[in-house]
Backbone and ligand atoms as CSV (ligand in chain L), in Angstrom:
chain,resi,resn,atom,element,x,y,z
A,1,UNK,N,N,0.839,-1.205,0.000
A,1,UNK,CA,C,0.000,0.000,0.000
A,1,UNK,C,C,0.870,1.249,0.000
A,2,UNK,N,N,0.752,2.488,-1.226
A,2,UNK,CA,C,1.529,3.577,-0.740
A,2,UNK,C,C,0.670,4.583,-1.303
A,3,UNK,N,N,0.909,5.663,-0.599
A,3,UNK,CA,C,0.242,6.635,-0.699
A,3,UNK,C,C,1.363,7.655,-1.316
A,4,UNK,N,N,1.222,7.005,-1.870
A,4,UNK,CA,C,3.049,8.638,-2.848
A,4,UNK,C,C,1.998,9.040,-3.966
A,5,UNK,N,N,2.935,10.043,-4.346
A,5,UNK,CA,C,2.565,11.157,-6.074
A,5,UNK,C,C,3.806,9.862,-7.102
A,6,UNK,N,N,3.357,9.281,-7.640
A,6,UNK,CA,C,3.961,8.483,-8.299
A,6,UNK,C,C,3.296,8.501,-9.814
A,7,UNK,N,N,4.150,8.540,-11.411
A,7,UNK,CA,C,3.997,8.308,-12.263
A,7,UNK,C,C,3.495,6.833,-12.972
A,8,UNK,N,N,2.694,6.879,-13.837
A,8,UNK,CA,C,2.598,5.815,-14.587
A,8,UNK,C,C,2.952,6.186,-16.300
A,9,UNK,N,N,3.533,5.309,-17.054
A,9,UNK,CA,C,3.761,5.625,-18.012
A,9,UNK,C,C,2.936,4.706,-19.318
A,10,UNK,N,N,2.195,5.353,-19.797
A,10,UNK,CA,C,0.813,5.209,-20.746
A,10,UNK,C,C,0.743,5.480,-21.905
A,11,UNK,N,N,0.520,3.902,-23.278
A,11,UNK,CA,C,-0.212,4.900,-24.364
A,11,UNK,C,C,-1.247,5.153,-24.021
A,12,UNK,N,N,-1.320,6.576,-25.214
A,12,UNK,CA,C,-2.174,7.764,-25.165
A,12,UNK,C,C,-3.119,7.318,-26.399
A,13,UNK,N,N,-4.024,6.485,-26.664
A,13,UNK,CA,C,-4.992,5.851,-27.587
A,13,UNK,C,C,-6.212,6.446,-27.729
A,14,UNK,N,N,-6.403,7.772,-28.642
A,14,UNK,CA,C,-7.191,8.343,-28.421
A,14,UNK,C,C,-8.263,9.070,-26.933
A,15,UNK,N,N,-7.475,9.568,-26.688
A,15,UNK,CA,C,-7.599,10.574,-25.095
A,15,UNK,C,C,-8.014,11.698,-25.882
A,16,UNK,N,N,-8.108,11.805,-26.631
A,16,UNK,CA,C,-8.116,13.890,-27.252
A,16,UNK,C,C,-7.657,14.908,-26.097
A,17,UNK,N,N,-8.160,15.852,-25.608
A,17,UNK,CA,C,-7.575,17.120,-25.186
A,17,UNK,C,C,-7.608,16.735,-23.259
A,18,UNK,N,N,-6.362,16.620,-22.990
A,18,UNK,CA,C,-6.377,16.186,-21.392
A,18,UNK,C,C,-6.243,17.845,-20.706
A,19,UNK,N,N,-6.703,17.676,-19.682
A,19,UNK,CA,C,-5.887,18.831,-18.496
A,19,UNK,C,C,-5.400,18.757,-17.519
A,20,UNK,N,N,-4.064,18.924,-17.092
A,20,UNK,CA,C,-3.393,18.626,-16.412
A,20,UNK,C,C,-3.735,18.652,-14.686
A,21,UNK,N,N,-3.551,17.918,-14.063
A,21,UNK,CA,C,-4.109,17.728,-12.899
A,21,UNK,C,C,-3.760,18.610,-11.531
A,22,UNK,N,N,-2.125,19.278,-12.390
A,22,UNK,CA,C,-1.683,20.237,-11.296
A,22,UNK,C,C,-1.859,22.184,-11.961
A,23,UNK,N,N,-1.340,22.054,-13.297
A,23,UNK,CA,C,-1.309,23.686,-13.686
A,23,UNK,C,C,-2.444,23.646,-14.504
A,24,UNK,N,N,-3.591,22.560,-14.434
A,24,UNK,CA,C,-5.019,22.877,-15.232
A,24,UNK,C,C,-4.473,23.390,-16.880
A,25,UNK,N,N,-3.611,23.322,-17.305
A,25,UNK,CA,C,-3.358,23.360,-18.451
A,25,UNK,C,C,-4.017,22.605,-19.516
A,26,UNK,N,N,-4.732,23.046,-20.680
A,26,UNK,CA,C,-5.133,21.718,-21.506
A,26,UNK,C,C,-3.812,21.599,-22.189
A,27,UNK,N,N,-3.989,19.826,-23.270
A,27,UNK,CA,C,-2.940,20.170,-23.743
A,27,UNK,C,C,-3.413,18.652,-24.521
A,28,UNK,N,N,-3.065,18.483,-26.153
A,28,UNK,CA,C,-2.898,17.058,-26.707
A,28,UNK,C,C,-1.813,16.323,-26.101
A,29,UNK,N,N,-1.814,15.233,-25.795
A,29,UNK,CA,C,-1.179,14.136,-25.538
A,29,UNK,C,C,-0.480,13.975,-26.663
A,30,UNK,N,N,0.942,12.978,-26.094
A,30,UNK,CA,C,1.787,12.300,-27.223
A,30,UNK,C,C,1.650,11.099,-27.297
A,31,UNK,N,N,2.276,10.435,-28.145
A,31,UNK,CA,C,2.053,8.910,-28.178
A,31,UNK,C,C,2.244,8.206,-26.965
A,32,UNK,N,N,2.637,8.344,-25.816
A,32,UNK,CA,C,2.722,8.143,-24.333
A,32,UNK,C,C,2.503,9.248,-23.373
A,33,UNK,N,N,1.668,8.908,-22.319
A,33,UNK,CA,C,1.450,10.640,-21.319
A,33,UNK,C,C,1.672,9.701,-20.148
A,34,UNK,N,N,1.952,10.695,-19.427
A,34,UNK,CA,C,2.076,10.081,-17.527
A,34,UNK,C,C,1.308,10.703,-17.003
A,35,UNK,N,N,0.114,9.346,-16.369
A,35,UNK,CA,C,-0.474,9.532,-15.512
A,35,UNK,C,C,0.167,9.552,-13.784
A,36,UNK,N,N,-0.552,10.816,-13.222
A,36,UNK,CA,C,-0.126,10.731,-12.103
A,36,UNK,C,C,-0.934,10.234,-11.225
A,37,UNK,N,N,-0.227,9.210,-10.030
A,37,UNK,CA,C,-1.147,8.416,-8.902
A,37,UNK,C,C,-1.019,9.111,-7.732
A,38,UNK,N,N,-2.122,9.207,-7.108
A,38,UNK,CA,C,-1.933,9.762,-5.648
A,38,UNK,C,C,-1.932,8.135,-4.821
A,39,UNK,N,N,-1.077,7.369,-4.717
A,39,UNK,CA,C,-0.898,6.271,-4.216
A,39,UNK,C,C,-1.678,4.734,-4.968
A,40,UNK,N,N,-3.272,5.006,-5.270
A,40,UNK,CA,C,-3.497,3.919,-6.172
A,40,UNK,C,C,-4.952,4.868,-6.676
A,41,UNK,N,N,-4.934,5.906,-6.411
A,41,UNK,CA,C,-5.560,6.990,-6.734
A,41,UNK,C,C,-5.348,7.748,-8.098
A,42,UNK,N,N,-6.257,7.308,-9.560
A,42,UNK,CA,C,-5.108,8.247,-10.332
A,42,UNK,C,C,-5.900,9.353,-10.286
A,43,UNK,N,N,-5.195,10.681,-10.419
A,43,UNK,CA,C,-5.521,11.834,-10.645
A,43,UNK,C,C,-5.609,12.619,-12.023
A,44,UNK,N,N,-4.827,11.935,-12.987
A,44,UNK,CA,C,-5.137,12.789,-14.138
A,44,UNK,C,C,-3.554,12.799,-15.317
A,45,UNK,N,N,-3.932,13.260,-16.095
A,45,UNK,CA,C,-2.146,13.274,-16.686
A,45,UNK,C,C,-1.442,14.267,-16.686
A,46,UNK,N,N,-0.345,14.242,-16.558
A,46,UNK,CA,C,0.420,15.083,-16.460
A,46,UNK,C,C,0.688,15.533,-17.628
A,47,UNK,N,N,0.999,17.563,-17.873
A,47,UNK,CA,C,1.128,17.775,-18.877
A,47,UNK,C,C,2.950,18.123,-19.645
A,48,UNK,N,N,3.769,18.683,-20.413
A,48,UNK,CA,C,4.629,18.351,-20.565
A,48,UNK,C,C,5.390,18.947,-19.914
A,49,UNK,N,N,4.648,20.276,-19.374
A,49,UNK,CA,C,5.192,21.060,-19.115
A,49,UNK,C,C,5.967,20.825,-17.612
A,50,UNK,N,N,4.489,20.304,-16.911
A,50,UNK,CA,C,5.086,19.881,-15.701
A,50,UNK,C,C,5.841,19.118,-15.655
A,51,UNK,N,N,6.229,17.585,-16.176
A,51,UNK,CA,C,6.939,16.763,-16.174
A,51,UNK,C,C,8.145,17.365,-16.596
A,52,UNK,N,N,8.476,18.294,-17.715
A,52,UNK,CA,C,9.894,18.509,-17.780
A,52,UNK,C,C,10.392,19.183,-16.588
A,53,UNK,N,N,9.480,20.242,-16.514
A,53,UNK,CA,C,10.459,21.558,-15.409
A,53,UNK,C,C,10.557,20.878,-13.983
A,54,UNK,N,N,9.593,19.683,-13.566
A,54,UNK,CA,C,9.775,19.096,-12.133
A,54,UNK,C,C,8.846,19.204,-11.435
A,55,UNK,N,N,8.629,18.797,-10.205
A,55,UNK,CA,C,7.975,18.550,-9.043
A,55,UNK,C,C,7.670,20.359,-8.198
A,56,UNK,N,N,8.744,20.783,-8.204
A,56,UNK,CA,C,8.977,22.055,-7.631
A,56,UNK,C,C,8.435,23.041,-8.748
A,57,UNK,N,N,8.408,23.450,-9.864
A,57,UNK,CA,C,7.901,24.058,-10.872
A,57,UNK,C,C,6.729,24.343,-10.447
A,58,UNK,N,N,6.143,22.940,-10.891
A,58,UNK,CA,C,4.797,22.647,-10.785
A,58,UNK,C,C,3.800,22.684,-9.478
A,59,UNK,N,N,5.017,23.089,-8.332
A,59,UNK,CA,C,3.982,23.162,-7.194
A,59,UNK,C,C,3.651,24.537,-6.695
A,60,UNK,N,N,5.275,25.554,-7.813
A,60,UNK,CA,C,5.185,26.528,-7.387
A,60,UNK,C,C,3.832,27.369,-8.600
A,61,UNK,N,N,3.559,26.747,-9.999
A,61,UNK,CA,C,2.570,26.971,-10.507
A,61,UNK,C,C,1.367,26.948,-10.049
A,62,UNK,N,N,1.286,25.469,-9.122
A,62,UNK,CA,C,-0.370,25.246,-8.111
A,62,UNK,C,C,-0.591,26.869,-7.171
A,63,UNK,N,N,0.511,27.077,-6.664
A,63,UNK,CA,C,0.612,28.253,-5.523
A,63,UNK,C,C,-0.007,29.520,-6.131
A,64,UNK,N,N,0.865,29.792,-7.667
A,64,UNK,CA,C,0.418,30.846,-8.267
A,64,UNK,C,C,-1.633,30.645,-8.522
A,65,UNK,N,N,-1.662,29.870,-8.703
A,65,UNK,CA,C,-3.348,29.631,-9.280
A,65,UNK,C,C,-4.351,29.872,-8.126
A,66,UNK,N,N,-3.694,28.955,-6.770
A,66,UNK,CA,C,-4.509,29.382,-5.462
A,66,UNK,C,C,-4.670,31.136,-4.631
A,67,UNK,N,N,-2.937,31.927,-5.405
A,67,UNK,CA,C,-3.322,32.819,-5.145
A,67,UNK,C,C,-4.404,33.671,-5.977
A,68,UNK,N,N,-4.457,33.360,-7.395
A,68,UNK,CA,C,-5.141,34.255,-8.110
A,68,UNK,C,C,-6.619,33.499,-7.591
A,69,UNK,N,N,-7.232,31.991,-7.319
A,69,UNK,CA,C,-8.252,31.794,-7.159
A,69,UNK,C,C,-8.765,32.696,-5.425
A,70,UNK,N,N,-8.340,32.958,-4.452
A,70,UNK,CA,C,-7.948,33.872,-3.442
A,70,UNK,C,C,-8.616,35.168,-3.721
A,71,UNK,N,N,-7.570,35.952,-4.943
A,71,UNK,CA,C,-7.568,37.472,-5.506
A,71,UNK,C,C,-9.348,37.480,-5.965
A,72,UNK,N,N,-9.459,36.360,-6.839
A,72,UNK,CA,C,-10.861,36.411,-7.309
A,72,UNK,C,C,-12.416,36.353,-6.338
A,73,UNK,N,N,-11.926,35.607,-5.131
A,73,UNK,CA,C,-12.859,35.457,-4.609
A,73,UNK,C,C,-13.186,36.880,-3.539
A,74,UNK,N,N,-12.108,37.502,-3.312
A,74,UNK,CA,C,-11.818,38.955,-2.527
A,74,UNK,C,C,-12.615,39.966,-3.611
A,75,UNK,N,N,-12.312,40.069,-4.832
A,75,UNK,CA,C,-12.810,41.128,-5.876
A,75,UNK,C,C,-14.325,40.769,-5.696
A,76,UNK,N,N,-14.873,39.323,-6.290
A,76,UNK,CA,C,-15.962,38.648,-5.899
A,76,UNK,C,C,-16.832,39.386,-5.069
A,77,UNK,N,N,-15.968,39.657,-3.506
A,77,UNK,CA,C,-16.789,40.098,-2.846
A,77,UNK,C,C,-17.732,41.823,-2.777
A,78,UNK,N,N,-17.125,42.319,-3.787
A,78,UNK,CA,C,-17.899,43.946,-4.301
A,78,UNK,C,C,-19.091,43.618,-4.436
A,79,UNK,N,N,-19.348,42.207,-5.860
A,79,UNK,CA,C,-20.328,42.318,-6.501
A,79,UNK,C,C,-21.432,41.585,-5.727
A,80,UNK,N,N,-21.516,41.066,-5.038
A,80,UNK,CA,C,-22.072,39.410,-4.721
A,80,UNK,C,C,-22.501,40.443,-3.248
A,81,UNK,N,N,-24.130,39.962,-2.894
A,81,UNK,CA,C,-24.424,40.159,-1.560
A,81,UNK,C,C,-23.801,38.984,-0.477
A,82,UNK,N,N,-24.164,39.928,0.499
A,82,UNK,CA,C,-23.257,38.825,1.697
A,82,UNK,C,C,-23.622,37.123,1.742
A,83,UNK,N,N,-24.576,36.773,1.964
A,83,UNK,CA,C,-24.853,35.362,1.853
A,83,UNK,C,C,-24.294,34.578,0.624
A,84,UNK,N,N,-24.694,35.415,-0.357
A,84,UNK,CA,C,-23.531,34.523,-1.670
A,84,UNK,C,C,-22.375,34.610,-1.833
A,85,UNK,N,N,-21.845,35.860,-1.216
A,85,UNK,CA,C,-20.326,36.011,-0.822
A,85,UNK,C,C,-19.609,34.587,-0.306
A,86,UNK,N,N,-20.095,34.542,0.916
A,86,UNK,CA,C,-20.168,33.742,2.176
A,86,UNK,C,C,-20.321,32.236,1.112
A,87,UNK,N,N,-21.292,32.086,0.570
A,87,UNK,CA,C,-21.483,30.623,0.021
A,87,UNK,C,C,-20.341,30.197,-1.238
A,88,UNK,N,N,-19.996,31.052,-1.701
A,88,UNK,CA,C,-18.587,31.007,-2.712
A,88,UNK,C,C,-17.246,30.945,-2.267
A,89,UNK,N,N,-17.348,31.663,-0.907
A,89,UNK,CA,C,-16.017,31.700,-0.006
A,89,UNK,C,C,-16.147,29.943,0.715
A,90,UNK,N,N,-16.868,29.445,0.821
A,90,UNK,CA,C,-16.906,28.604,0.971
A,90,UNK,C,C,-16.245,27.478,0.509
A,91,UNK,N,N,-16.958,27.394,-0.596
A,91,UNK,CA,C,-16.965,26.717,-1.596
A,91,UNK,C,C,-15.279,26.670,-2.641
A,92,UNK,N,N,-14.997,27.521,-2.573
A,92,UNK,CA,C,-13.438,27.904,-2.834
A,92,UNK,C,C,-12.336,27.671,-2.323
A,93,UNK,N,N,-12.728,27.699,-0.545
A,93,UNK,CA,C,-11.707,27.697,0.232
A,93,UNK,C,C,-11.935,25.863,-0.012
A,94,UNK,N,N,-12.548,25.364,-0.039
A,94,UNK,CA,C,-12.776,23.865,-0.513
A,94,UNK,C,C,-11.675,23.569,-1.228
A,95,UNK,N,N,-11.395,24.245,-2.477
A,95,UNK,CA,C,-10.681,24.058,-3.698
A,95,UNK,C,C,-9.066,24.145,-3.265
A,96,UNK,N,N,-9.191,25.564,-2.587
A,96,UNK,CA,C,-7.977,26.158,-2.427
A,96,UNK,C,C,-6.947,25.341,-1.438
A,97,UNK,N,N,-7.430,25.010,-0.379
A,97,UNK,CA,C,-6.975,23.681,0.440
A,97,UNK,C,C,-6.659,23.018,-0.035
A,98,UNK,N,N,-7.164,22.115,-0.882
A,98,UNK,CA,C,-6.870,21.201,-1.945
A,98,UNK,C,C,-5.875,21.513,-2.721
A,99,UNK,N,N,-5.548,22.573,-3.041
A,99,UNK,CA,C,-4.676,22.889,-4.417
A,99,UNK,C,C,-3.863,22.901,-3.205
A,100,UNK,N,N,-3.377,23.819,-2.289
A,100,UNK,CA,C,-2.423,24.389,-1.348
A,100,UNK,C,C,-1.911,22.839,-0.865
A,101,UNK,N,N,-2.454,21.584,-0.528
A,101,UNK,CA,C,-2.058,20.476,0.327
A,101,UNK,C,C,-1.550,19.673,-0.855
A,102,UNK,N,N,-1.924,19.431,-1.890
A,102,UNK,CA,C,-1.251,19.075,-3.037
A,102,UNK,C,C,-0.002,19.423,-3.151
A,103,UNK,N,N,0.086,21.147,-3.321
A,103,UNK,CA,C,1.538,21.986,-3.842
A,103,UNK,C,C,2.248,21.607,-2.939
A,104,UNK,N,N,2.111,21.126,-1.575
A,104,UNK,CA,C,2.421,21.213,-0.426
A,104,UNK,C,C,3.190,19.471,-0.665
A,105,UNK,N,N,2.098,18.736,-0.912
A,105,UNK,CA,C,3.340,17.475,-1.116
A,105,UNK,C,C,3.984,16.867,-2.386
A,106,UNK,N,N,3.545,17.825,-3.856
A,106,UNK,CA,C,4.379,18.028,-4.756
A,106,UNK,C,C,5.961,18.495,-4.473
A,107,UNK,N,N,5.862,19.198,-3.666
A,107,UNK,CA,C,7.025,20.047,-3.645
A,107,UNK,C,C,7.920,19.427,-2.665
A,108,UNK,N,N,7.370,18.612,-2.054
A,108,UNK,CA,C,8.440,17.834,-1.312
A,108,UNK,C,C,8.772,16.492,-1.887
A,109,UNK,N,N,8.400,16.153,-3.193
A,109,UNK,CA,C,8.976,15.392,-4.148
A,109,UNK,C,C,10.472,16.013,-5.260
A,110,UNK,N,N,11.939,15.192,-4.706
A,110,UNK,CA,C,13.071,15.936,-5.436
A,110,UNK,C,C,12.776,15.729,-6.908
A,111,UNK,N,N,11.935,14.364,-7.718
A,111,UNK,CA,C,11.427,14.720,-8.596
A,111,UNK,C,C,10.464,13.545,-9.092
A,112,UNK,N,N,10.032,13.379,-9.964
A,112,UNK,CA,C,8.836,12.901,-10.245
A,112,UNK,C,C,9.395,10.845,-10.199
A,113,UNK,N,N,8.572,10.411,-9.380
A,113,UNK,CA,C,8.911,8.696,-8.964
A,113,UNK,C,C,8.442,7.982,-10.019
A,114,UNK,N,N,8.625,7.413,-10.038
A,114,UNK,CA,C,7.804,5.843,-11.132
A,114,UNK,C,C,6.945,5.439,-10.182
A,115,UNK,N,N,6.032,4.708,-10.577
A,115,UNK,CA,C,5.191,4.080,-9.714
A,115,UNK,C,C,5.381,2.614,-10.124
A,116,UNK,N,N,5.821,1.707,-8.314
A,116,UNK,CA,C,6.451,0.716,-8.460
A,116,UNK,C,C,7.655,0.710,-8.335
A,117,UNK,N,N,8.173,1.512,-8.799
A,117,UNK,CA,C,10.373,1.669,-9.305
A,117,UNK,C,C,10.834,1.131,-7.696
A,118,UNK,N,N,10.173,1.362,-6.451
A,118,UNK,CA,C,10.911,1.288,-5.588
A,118,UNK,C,C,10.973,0.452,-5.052
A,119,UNK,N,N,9.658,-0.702,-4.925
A,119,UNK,CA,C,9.391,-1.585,-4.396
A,119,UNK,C,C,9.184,-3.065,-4.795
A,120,UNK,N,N,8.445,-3.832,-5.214
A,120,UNK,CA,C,8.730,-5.389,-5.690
A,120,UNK,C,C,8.892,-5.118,-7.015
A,121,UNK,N,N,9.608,-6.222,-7.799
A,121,UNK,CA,C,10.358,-6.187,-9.370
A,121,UNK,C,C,9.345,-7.214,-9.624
A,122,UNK,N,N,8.357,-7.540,-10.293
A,122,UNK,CA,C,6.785,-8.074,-10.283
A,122,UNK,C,C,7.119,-8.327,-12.087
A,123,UNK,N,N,7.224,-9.840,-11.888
A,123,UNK,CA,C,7.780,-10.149,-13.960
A,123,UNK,C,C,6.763,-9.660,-14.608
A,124,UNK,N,N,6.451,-8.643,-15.939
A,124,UNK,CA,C,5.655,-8.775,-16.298
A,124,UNK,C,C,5.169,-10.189,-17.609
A,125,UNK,N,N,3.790,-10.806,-17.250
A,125,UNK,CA,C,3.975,-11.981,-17.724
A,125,UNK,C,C,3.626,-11.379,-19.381
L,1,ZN,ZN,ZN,0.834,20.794,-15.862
């Protein structure tokens, strides 16, 4: 059982337009994409961008997005009466946690694992 950010490496057999699971980027796939696992959890594929620049890139991209999702929900609050204020702030800070606890254990990855690489050598038959 592990609970790591671990890669899988995948043909891409008609997927059309993926978005990336950390910088929400869309993006076509190549003839192979890496899916990323949150332990046996998959989350989505990774796009190229993230996989080249790293673990740290990409967590410092999540950071940038939670602050602008943050900025938006503050401006938000001009237009929006208080109760819907309140129900969006909600609802956001939902998201934003999420993105923030992610970036949070992206970034303490030195760089992107295999999934499997570390543990039993399992023949494939
Ligand atoms: Zn990405």
């Amino acid at each position: 059982m592990s609970h790591e950010l671990a890669l899988e490496f995948l043909p891409s057999i008609n997927l059309g337009q993926l978005c990336c699971p950390l910088c929400a980027t869309l993006f076509e796939p190549w003839s192979t994409v890496a899916l990323l696992d949150d332990g046996d959890v998959p989350m989505g594929y990774l796009c190229e961008r993230c996989f080249m620049t790293g673990p740290h890139a990409a967590a410092q991209t999540m950071r940038e997005r939670t602050l602008d999702l943050r900025g938006f929900v503050l401006r938000a609050r001009t237009n929006l009466t208080q109760p819907a204020w309140l129900k969006l702030l909600l609802a956001m800070q939902e998201r934003i946690d999420h993105w923030d606890l992610l970036a949070d254990r992206v970034d303490q990855l030195s760089w992107w694992q295999l999934k499997g690489s570390d543990s039993d050598h399992g023949s494939a038959a």
